[in-house]
C-alpha positions in Angstrom: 74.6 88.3 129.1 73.2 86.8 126.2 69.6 84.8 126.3 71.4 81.6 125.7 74.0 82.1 128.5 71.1 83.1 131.0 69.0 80.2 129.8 71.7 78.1 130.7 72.0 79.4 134.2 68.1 79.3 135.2 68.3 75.3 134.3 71.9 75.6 136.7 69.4 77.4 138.9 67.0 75.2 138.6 69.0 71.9 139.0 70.7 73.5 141.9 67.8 74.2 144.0 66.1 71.2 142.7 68.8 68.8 144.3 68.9 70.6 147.8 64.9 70.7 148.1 65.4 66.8 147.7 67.9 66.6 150.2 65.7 68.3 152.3 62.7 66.7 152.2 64.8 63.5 152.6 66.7 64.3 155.9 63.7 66.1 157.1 60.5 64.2 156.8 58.3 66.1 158.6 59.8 70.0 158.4 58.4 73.1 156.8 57.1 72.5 153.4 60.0 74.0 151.1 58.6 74.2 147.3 60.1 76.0 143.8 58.7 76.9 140.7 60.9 77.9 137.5 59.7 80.5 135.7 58.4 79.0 132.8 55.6 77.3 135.2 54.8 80.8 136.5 53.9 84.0 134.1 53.9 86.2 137.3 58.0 85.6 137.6 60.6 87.5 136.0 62.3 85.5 132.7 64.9 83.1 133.7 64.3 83.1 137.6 62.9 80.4 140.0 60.7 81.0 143.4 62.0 79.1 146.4 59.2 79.5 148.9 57.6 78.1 152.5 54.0 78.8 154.0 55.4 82.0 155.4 58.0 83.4 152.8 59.5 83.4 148.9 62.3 84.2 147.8 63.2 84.7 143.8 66.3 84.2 142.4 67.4 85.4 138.8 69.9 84.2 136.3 71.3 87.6 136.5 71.8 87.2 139.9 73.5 83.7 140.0 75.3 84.5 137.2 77.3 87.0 139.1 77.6 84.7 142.3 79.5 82.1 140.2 81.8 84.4 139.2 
């Protein structure tokens, strides 16, 4: 996959992941602390991924990785 095409599926990831957090937080106001963080906000994460993570675990998703889910 070409960088454009996986650029295109971190902001998918991104966007994605964004949304639910905010569903989240908005159906449960007082629940475990859910946060992400794209990888251009975090030189410690592989290129075009994002970190989904709570106080007791993470979780990193890649475009390479969604890519393949979508199809």
């Amino acid at each position: 996959m070409r960088d454009v095409g996986l650029f295109a599926a971190s902001e998918r990831i991104e966007q994605v992941i964004s949304s639910v957090l905010i569903g989240y937080r908005l159906a449960i106001r007082s629940g475990t602390a859910v946060e992400s963080i794209p990888w251009h906000r975090d030189d410690a994460l592989p290129r075009y991924s994002v970190r989904v993570s709570t106080p007791d675990d993470s979780i990193v998703d890649t475009a390479l990785v969604w890519a393949c889910r979508d199809e």
